[in-house]
N, C-alpha and C positions, 0 to 999 in steps of 0.2 A: 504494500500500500504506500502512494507517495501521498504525501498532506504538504500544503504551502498555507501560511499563513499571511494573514496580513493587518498593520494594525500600526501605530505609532502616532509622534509626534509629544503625548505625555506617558506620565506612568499607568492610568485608567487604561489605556487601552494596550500598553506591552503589558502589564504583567498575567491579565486574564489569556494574554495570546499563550505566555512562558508556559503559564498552569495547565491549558488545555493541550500545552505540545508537551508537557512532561507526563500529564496523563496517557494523552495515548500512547506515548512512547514504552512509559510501564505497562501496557496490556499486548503492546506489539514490540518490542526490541527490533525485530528487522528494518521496520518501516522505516523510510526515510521523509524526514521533516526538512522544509526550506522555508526561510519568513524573507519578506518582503516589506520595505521601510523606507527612508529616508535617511540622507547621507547625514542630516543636520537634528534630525530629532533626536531624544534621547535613548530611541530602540538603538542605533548608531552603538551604543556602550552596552546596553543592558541585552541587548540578544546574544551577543558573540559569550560575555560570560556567565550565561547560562549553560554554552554549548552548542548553541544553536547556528548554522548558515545563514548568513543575513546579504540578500540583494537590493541594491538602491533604487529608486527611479524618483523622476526630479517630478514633482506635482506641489503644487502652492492653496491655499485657500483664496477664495475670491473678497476682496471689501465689497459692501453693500453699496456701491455709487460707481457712477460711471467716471473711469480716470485713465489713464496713460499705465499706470501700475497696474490695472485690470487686463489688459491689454497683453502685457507681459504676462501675466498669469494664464491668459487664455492660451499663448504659445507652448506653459509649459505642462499646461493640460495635454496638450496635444502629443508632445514630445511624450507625458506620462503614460498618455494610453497607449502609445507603440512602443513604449518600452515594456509596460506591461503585458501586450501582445505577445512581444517576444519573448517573454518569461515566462507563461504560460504553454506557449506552442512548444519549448522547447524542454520544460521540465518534465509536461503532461501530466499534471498533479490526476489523482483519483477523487480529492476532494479539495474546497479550495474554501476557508474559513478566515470571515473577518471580522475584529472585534475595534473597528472606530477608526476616527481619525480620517484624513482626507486622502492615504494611502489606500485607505481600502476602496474609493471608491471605481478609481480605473481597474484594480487588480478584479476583486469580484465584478465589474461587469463584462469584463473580456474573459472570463470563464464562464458567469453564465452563457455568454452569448457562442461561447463554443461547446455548451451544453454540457460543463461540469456539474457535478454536486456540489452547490455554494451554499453555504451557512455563514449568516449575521450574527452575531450577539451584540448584543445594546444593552449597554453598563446603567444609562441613566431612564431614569421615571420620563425625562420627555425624552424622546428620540431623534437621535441629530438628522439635519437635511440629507448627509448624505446615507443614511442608514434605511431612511424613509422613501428614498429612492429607490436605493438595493432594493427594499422589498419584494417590489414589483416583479423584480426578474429571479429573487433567491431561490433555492430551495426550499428553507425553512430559516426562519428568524425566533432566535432564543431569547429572550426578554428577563429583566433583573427584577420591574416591580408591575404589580399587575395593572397598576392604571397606567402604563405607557400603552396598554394593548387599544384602548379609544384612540389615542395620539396618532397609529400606524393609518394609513390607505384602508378603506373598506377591500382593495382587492388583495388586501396578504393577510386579511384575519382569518384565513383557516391553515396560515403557514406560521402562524404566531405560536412559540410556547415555552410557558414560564420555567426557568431554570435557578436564577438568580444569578451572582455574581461568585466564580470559585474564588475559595480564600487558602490563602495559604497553609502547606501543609504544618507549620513550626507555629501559625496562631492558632488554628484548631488544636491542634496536640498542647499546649501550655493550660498551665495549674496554677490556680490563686496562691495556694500554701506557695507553694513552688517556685512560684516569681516572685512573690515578697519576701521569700528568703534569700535569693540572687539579688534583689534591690535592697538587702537589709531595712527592710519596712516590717513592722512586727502587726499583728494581728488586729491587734485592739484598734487600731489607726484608721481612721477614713482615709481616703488616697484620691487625687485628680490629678487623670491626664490631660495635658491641652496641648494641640499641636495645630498649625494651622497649613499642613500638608508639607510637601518636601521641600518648596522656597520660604514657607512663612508666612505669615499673614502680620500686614502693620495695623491693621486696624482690630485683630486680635489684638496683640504683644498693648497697644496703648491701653484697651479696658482691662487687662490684666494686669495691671502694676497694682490697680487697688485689690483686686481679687488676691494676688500673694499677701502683699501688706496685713489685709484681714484675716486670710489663713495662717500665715507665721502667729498672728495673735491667737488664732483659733488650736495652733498646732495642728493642724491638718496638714498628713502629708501630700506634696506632691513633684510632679515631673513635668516642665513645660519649654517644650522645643522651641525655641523663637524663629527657625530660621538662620542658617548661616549669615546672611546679608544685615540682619538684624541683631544679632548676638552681642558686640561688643558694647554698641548704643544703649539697648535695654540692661544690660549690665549694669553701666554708671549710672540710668536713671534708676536704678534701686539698692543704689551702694551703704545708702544708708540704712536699711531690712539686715540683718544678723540671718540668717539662712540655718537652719538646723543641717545635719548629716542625710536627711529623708526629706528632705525638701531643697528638691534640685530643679537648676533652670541650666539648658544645653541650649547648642546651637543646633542640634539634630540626635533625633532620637535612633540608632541603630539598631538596639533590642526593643522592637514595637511588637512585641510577641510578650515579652515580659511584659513591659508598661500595661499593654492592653487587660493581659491578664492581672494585674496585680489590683487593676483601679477599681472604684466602686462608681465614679462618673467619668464620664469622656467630655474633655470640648474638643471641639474641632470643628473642620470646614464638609461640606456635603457631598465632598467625591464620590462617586460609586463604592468605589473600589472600598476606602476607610468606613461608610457605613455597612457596607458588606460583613468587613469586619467587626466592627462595635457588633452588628443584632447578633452574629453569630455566637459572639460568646456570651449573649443578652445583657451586654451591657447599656444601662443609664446614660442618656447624653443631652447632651447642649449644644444643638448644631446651625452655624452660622455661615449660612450659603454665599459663596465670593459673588459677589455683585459682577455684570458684565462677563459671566460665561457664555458659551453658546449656546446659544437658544434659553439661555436663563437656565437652563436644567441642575444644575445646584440647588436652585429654588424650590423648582418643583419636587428634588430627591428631597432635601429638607421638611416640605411641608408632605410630602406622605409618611414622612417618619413622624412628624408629630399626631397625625390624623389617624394614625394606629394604636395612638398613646405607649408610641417608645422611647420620647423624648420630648425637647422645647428647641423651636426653631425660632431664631433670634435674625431678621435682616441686619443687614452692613448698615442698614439707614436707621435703624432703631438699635443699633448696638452704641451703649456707652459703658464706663467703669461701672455703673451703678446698676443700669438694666443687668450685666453679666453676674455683677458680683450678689447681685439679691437669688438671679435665677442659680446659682452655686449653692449658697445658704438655703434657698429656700428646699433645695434637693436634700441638701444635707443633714439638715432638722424635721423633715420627715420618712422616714423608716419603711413606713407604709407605702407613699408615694413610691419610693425606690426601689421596693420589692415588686411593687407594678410596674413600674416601668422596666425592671429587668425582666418580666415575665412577658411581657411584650414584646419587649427586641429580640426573645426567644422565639417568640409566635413568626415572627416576622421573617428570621434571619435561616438561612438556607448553607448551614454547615455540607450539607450532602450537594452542594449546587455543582461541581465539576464532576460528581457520580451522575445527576443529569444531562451536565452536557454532554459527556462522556458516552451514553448510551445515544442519545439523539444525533450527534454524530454517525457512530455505528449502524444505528439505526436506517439514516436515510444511504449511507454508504451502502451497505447491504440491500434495500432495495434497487437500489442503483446497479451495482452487478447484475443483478438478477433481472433487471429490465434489459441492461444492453444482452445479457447472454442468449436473450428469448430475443431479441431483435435482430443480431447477429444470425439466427437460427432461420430467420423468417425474409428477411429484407434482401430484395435485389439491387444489385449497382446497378446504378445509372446514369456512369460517367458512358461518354460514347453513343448514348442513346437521344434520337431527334426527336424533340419537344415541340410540339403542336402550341399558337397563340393561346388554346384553349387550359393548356396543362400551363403552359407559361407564367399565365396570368394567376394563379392560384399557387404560385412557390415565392416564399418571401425573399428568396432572393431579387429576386424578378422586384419587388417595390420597394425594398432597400436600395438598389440598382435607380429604380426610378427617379426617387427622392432625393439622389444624391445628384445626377443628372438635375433634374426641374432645379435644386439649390444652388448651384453653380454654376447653370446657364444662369438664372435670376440674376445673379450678383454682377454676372456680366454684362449681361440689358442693362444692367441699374447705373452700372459705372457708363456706358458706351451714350446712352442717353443724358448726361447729365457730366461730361467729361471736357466739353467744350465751357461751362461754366466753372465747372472746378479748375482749370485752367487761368480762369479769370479772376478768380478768387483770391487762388494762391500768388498769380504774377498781375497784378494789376493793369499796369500799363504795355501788355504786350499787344503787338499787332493782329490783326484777325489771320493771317496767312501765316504767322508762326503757328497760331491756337488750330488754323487745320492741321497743317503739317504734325504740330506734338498730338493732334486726338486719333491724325493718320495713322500712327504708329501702332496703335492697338488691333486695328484691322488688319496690317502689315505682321505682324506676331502672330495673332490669328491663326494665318494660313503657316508662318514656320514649326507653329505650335502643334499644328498636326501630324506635319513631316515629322516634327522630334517623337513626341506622345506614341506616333503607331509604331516607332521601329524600337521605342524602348517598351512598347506592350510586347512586341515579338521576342523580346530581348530576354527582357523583365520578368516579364511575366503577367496579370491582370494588379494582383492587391499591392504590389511596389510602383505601378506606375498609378494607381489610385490615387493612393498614398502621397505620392510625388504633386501631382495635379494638385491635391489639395492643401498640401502643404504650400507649394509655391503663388498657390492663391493666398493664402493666410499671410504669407510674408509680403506678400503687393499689397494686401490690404492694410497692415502696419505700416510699411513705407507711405503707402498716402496717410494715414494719422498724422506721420513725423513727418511730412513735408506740408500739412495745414500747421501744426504746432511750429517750422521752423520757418516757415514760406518759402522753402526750398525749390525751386524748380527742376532742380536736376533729380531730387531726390523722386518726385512727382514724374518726373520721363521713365525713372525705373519702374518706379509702380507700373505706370501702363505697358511697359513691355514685360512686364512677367505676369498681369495680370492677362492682355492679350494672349500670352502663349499659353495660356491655362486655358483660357476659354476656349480656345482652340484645340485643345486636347481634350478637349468634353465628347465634340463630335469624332473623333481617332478610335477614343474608349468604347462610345457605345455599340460602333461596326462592333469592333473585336471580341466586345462584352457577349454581343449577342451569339455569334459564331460560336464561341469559347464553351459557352454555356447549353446554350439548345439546339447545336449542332442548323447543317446547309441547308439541309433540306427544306425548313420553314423559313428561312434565314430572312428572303424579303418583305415576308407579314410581320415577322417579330419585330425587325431593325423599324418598321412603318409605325410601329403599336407605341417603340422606345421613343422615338423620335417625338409623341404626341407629349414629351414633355416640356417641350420648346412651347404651345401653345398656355400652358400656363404657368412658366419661366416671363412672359412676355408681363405676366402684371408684376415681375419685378420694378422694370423704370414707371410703373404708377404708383407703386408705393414707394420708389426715391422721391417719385416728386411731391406725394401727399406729407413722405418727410421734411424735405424743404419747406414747404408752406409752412410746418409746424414750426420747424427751430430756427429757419431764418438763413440755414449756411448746409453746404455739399456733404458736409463731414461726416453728417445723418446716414449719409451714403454710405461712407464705409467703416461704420459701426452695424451696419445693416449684413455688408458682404460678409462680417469678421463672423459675424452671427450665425449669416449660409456655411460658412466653412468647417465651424464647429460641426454644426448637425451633420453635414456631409461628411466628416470625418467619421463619426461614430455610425453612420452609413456605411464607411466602407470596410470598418472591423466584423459588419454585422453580417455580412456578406458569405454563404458557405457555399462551395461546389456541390452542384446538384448531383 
């Protein structure tokens, strides 16, 4: 069995990947495991000393506004998903599992779309965009808390199912006695932990100077990680507190197995992963979700841990020393309260969560064998076989093919129509008999675009000169960005000649597409049927211009092309020899 994982950028999404690669690695020893990451994120350190192979690909998260850095982003989406193409076709995983992060989302779709067994997990109560996308195409999607299951697509609630979040196997195995006698903390003691995740939290560390203050008075022991970036600062502001021997303040907590175990309350911030931890071993907490996460989903894991009564969730905007330090005390001096509350974060908490995911995996792995083996048994090839309009038109490659075609004619209409003004835009004062000659050039490319595009399809092959086509539109289409932002004119001549020889490699592609795919014999009806997507290609330059009217300038233009290029790209991964 080969398994590739995917997942990175924090610790929430490596360590549930580490856990479920070391589970199955204990039920299968032979199997081979490969994870899939980013050069910069922090899987970069934490996969390889696990053990684990770890390959890169460059992918970015997008800002919510339209900017020049989106721009760049969109390129290295692009660059992401062939590179993940390539990682996929060439490892040929049996299963292909992802747990978050913006890595996972070219990796799982370029397996679904090659009709892997792909599995989601989703660490937090809301479930990020790109997870909520997966869905649609996944296997199955494993889920941490049950109200993220509303959250998901009405079309993946019957692929939805709860597992929770695995926890480590050194905090499951840890003893109360056991860790307060490693922390020499004696029995009789109340104990808090507070941590506000692996950088820190400043807006923790400031309501917790009084929280210690009144603890030292209380003699309540405790352990509170400030953060390394904050350690040295928070130190002098409490230089004047006398600190007992069991009441420690670090800049990082390394044994979170003892702490955890030893405490009677937790504070901390709302990561999956750390509340996973706290209900499992049902502990009492106080949890204060970092404001400006994605999609706010701290919030939301916070306020279902309260609405279970496993704890008290405290916002960033309502946290002061005094709120924190009442909700401490108020835990403290009641007994009762605390015994409910650890009986809750029992109810809650899913020690067995990686024995769930663990079989759910097998699970749909196992079906999966056993459908290709009965399809293997059953199915005829039909490479080589002449495909009638009629069969044609009922194979998705055939509309994947279409779609990508209509989007990158459009783009080309849209610039060819509106290319005489962009001209005039960018160079004010130029002559009308330059402005034909530079919009000549596009039609001039055109036609070499052809020549090049069909002899590197014969070369090539169909999905590298796809690929090519679409890329080198992508890059004309940023060129003209940077020659509106620089009012470049030369930069602007480039554009149009590699956007010309693109466009002209549309018509190269779709002869050869056709031939390639549904064979001679129908080849004039098919090429006549592909062709009809010029017809509505054509309302590209009506919605250049209904852009224009809107924003006033060309440029609408080719944020429109950059748009076609995208979706034609993910057209042409989708793409399978019939």
């Amino acid at each position: 069995m080969k398994v590739l994982l995917a997942g990175g950028g924090t610790g929430g999404h490596v360590y549930p990947a580490i856990a479920i690669a070391n589970k199955i690695k204990e039920h299968n020893p032979d199997c081979e495991i490969l994870f899939v990451g980013t050069k910069n994120g922090i899987e970069s350190e934490i996969v390889p000393k696990a053990g684990f192979e770890l390959k890169t690909v460059t992918v970015q998260g997008f800002k919510r506004k339209i900017d020049f850095d989106n721009v760049k982003r969109v390129f290295k989406l692009c660059k992401g998903l062939e590179q993940s193409r390539r990682i996929v076709k060439k490892y040929k995983p049996d299963i292909v599992i992802g747990t978050g992060g913006y890595v996972s989302g070219p990796v799982l779709f370029n397996a679904a779309m090659s009709k892997k067994v792909t599995i989601v997990h989703e660490q937090n109560s809301f479930p990020g965009v790109t997870n909520k996308i997966l869905s649609k195409v996944a296997t199955k999607v494993l889920t941490s808390f049950e109200d993220s299951h509303k959250r998901f697509p009405e079309a993946s609630q019957d692929k939805l199912v709860l597992t929770g979040n695995p926890v480590r196997k050194e905090i499951l195995n840890s003893r109360k006695f056991i860790a307060r006698k490693n922390l020499g903390i004696s029995e009789d003691k109340k104990m808090v932990l507070c941590y506000g995740g692996s950088g820190g939290s400043e807006e923790i560390n400031d309501a917790m100077r009084l929280v210690i203050e009144n603890m030292v008075k209380e003699d309540v022991a405790f352990i509170f990680a400030t953060g390394k970036v904050y350690y040295e600062e928070f130190i002098e502001s409490i230089k004047d507190i006398e600190l007992k021997p069991y009441q420690r303040v670090m800049p990082y907590l390394d044994n979170m197995a003892d702490g955890l175990a030893a405490s009677d309350i937790v504070i901390g911030s709302a990561g999956a992963i750390s509340l996973a931890e706290i209900t499992a071993l049902g502990k009492p907490s106080i949890i204060i979700p970092k404001a400006y996460t994605a999609e706010n989903h701290q919030e939301y894991n916070a306020k279902s841990i309260e609405a279970q009564g496993a704890g008290i969730a405290i916002l960033e905007k309502d946290l002061t020393p005094q709120s924190l330090n009442d909700a401490v005390f108020k835990l403290l001096g009641d007994k009762e309260l605390l015994i409910d509350m650890a009986n809750n974060a029992k109810k809650i908490g899913k020690p067995e969560a990686i024995d769930l995911i663990y079989n759910e995996i097998m699970k749909s792995y196992n079906e999966a064998v056993g459908s290709k083996n009965k399809k293997e048994n059953n199915i005829k090839k039909e490479v080589g076989i002449d495909i009638d309009a009629k069969q044609m038109i009922k194979r998705s490659s055939f509309w994947f093919y279409f779609v990508w075609a209509i989007l990158l004619s459009a783009s080309g209409l849209a610039l060819i129509s509106q290319a005489s003004g962009i001209v005039n835009e960018i160079a004010k004062n130029i002559d009308a008999s330059s402005v034909a000659t530079i919009v000549g050039l596009i039609s001039i490319c055109n036609g070499i675009g052809r020549v090049i595009y069909g002899g590197m399809f014969d070369k090539f092959g169909r999905s590298k000169t796809m690929i090519t086509v679409v890329v080198v539109f992508l890059v004309s289409s940023i060129l003209l960005v940077l020659a509106f932002n620089t009012k470049s004119l030369i930069i602007l001549i480039v554009g149009f000649i590699l956007c010309g020889a693109s466009y002209g490699g549309v018509t190269s592609v779709n002869s050869a597409f056709i031939n390639l795919f549904y064979g001679a014999t129908n080849y004039p009806v098919n090429f006549s049927i592909v062709n009809l997507n010029l017809i509505i290609a054509s309302f590209g330059s009506t919605i250049a211009g209904m852009l224009y009217d809107y924003t006033g300038s060309y440029i609408s233009t080719t944020f429109l092309m950059i748009g076609g290029t995208i979706c034609s790209f993910i057209c042409t991964i989708c793409i399978k020899r019939p």
